[in-house]
N, CA, C and O atoms as a Tripos MOL2 file, in Angstrom:
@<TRIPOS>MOLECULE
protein
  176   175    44     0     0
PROTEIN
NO_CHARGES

@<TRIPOS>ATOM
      1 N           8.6270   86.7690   55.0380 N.3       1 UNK1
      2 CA          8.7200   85.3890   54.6410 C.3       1 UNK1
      3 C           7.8940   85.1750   53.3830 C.2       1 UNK1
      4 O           7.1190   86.0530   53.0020 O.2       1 UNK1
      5 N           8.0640   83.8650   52.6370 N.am      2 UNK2
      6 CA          7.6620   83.7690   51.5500 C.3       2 UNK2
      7 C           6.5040   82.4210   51.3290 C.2       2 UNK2
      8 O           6.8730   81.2680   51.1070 O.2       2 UNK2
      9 N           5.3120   82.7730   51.4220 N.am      3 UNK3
     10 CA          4.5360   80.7190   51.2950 C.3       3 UNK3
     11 C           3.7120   80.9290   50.3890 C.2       3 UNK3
     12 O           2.9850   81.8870   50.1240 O.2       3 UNK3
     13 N           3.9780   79.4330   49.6910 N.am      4 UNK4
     14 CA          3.0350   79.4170   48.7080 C.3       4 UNK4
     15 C           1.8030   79.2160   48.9490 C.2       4 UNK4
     16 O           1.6660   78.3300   49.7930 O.2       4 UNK4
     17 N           0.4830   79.8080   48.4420 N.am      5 UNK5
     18 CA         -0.6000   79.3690   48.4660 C.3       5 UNK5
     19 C          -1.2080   79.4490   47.1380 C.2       5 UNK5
     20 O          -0.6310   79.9660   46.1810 O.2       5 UNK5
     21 N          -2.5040   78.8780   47.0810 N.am      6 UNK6
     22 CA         -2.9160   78.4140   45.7750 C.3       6 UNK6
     23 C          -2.7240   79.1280   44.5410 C.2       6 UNK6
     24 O          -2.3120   78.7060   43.4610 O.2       6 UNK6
     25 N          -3.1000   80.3100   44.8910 N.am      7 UNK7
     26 CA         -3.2020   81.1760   43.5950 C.3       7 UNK7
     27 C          -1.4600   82.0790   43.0700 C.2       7 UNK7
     28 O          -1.2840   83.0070   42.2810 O.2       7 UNK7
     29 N          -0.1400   81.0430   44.1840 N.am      8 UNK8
     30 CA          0.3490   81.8540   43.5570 C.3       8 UNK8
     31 C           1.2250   82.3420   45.1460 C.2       8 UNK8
     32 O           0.6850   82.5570   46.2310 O.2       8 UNK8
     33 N           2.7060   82.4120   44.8110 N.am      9 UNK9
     34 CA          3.5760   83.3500   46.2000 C.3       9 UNK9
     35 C           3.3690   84.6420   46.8020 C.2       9 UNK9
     36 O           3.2820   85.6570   46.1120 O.2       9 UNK9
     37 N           3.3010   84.6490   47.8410 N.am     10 UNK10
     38 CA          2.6640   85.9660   48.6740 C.3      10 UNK10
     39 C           4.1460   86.1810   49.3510 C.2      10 UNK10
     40 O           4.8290   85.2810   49.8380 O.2      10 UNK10
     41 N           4.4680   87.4850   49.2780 N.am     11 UNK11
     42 CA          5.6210   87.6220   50.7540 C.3      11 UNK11
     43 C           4.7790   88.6850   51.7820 C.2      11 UNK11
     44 O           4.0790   89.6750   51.5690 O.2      11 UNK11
     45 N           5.2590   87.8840   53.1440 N.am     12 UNK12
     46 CA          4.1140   87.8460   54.3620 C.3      12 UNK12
     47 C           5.0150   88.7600   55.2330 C.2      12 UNK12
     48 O           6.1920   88.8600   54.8880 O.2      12 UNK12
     49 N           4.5850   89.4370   56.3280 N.am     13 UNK13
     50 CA          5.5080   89.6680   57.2180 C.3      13 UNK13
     51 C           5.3930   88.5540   58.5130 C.2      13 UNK13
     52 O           4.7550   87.5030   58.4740 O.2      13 UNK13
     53 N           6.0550   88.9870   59.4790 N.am     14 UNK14
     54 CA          6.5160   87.6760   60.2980 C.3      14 UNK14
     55 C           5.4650   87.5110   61.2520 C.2      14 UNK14
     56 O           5.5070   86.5270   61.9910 O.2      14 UNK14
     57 N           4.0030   88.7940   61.3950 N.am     15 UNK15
     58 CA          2.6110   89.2110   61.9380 C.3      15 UNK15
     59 C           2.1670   88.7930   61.0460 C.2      15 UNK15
     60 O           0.9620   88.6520   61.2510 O.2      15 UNK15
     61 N           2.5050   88.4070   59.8630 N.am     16 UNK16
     62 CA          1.0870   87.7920   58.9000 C.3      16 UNK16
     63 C           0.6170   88.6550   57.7070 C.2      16 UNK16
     64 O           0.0310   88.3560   56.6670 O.2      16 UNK16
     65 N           1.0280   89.7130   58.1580 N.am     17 UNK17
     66 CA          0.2420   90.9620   57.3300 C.3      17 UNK17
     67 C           0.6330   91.2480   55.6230 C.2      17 UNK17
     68 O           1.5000   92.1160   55.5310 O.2      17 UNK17
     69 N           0.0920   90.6040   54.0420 N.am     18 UNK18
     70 CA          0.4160   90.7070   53.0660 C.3      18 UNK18
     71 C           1.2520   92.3280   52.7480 C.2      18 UNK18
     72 O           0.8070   93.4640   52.9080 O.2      18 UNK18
     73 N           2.7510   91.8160   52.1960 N.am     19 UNK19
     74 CA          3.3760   92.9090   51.5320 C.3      19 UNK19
     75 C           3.8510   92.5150   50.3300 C.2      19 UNK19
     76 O           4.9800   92.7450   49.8940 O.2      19 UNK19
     77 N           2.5580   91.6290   49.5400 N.am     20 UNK20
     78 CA          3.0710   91.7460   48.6460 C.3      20 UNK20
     79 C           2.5940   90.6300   47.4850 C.2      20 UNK20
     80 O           2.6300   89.5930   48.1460 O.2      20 UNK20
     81 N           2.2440   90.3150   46.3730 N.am     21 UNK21
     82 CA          1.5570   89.2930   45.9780 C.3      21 UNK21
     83 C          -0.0300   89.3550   45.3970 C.2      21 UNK21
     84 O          -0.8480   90.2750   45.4360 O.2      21 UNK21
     85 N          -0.1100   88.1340   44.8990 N.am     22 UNK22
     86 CA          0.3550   86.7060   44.4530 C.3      22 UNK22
     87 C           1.3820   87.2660   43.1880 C.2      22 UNK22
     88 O           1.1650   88.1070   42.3160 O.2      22 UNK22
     89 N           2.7860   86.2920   43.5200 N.am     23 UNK23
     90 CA          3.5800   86.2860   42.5390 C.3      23 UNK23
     91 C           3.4630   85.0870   41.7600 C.2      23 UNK23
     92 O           3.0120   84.2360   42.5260 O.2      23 UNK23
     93 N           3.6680   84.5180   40.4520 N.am     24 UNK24
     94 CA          3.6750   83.8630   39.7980 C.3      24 UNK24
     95 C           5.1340   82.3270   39.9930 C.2      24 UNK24
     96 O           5.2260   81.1120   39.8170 O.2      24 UNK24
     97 N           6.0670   83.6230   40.5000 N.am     25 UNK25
     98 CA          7.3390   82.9010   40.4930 C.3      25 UNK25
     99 C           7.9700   82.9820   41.8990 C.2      25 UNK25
    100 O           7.5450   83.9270   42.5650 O.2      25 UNK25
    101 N           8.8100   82.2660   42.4430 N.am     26 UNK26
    102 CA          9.5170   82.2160   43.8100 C.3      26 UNK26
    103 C          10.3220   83.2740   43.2300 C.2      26 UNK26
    104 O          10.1140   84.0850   44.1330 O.2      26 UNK26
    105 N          11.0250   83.8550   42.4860 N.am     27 UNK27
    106 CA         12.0280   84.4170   42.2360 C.3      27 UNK27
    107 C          11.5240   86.1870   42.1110 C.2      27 UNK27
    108 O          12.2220   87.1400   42.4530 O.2      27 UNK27
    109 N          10.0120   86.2560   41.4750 N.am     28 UNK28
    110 CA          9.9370   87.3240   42.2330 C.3      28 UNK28
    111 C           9.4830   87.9670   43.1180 C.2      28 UNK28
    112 O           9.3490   89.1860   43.2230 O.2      28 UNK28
    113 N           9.0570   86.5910   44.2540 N.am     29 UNK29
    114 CA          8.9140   86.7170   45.2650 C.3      29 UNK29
    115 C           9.7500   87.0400   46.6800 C.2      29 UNK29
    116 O           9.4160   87.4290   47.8000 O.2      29 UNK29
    117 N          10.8850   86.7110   46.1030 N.am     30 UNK30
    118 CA         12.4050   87.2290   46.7130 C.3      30 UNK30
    119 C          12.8020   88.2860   46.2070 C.2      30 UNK30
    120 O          13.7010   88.9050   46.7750 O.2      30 UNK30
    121 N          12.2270   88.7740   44.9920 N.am     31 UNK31
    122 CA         12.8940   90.3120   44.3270 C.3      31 UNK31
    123 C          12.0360   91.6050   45.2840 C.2      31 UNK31
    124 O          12.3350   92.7980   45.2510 O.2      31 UNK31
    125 N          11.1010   91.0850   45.9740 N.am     32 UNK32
    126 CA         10.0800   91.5800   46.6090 C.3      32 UNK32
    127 C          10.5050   91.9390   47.9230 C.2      32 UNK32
    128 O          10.6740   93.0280   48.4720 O.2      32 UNK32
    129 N          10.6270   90.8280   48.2690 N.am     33 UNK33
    130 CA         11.1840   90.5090   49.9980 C.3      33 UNK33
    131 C          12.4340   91.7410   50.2030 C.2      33 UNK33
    132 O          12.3390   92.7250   50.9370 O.2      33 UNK33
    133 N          13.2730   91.4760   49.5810 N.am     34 UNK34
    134 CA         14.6580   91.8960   48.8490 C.3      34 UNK34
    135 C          14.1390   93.6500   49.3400 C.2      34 UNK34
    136 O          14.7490   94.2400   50.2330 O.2      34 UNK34
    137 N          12.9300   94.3060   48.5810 N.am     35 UNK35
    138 CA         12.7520   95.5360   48.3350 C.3      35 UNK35
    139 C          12.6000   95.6900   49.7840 C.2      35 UNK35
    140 O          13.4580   96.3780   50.3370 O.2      35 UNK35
    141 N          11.6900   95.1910   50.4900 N.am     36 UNK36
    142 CA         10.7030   95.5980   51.3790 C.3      36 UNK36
    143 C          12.0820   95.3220   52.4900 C.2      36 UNK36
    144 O          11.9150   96.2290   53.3060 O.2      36 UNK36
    145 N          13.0630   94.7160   52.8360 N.am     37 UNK37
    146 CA         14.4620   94.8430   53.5720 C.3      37 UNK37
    147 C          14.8160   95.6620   53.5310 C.2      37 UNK37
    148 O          14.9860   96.3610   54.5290 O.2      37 UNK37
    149 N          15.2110   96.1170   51.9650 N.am     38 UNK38
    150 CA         16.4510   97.6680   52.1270 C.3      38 UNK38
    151 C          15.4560   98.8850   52.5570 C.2      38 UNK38
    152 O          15.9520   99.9540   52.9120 O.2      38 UNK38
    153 N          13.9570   98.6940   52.5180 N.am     39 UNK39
    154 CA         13.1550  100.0680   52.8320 C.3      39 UNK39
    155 C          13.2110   99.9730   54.4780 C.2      39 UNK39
    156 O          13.0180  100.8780   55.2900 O.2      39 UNK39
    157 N          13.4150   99.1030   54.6250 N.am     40 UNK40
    158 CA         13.3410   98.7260   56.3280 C.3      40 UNK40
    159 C          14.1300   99.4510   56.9490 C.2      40 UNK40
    160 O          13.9270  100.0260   58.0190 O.2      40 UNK40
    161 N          15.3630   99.4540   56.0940 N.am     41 UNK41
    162 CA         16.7630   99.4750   57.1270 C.3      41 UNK41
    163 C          16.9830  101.0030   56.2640 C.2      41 UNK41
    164 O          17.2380  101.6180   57.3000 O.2      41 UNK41
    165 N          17.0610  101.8540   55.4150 N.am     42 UNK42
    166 CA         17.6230  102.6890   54.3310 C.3      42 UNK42
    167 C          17.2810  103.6350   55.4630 C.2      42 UNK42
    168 O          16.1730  103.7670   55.9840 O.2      42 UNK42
    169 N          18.4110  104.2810   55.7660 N.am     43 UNK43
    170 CA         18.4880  105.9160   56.2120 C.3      43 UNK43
    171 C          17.8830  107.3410   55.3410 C.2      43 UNK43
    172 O          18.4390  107.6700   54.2930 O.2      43 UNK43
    173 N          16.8190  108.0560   55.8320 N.am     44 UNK44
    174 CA         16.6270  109.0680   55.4540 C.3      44 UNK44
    175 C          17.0390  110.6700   55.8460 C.2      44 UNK44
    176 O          16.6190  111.6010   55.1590 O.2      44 UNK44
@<TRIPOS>BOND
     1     1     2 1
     2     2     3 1
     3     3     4 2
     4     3     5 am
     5     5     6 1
     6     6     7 1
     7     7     8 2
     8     7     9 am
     9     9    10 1
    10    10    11 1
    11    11    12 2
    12    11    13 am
    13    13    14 1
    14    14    15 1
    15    15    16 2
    16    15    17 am
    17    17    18 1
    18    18    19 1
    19    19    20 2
    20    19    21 am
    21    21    22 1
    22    22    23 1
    23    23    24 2
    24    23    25 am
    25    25    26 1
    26    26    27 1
    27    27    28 2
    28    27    29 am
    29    29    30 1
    30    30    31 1
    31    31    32 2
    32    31    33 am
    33    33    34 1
    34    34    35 1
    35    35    36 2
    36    35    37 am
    37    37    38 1
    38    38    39 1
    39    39    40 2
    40    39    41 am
    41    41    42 1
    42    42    43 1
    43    43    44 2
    44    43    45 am
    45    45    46 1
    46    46    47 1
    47    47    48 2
    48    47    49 am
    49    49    50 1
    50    50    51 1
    51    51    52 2
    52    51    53 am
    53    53    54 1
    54    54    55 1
    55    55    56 2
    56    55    57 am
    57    57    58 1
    58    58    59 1
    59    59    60 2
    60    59    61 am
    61    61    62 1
    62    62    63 1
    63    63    64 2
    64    63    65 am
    65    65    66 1
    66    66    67 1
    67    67    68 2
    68    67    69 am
    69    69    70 1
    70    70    71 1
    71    71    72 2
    72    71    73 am
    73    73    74 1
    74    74    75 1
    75    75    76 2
    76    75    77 am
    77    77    78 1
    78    78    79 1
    79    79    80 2
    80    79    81 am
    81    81    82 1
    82    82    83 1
    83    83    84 2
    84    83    85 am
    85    85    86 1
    86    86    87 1
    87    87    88 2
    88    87    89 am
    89    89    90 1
    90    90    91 1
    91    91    92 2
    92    91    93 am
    93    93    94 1
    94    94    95 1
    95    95    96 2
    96    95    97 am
    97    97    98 1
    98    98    99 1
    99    99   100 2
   100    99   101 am
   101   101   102 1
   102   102   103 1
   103   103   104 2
   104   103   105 am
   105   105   106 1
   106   106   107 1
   107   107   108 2
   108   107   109 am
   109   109   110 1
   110   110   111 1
   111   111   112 2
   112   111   113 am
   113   113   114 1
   114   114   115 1
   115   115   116 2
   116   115   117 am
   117   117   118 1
   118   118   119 1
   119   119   120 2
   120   119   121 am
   121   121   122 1
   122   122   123 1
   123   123   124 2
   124   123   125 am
   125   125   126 1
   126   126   127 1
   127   127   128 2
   128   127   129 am
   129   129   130 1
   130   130   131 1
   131   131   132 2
   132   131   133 am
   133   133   134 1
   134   134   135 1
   135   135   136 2
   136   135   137 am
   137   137   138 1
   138   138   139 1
   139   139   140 2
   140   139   141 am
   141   141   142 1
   142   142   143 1
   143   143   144 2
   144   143   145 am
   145   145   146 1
   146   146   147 1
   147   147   148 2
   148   147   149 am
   149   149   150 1
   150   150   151 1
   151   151   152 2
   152   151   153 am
   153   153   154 1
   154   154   155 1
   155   155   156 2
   156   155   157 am
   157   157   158 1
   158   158   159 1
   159   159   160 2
   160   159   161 am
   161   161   162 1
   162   162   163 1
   163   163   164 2
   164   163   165 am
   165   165   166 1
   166   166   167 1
   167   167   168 2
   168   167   169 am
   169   169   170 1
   170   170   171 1
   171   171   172 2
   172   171   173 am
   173   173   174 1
   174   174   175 1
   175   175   176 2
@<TRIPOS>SUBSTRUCTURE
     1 UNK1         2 RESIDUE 1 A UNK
     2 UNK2         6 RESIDUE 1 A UNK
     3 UNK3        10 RESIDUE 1 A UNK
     4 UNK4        14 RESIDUE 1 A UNK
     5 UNK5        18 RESIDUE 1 A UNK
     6 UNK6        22 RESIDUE 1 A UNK
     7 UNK7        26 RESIDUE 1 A UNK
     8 UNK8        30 RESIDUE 1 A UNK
     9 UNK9        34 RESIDUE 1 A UNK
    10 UNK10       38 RESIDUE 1 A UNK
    11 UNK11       42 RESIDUE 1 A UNK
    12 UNK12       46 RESIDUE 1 A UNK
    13 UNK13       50 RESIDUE 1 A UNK
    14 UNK14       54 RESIDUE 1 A UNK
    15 UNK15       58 RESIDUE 1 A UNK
    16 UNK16       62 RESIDUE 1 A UNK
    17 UNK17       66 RESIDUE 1 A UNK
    18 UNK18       70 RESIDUE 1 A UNK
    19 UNK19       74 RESIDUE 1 A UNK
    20 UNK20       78 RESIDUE 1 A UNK
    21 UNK21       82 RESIDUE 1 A UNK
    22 UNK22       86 RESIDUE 1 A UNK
    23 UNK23       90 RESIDUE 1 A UNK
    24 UNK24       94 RESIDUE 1 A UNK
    25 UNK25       98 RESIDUE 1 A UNK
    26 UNK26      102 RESIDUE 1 A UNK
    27 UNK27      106 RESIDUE 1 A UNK
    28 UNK28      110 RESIDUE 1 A UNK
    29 UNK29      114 RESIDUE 1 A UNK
    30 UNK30      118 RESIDUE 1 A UNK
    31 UNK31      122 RESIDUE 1 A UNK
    32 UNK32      126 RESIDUE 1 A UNK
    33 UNK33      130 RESIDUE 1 A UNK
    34 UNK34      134 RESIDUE 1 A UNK
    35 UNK35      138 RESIDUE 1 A UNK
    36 UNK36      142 RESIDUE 1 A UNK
    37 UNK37      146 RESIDUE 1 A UNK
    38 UNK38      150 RESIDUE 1 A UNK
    39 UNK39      154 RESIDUE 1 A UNK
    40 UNK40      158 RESIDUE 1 A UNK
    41 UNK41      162 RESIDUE 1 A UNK
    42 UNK42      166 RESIDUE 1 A UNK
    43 UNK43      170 RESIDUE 1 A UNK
    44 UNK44      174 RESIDUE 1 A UNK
């Protein structure tokens, strides 16, 4: 998930735990989110 806090967008996991941040912009805060999905799911 994605919340803003002061200094700026963090993407959070759904435990809380930072993967990622402070982004400047919502947009690449979803380019983020985005990554950390396909590593989730990507077959090795």
């Amino acid at each position: 998930m994605i919340v803003k806090r002061k200094d700026g967008y963090h993407v959070l996991s759904e435990k809380g735990k930072n993967m990622g941040g402070p982004y400047k912009t919502r947009e690449e805060a979803e380019k983020r989110l985005r990554q950390v999905e396909y590593f989730k799911h990507v077959k090795r």
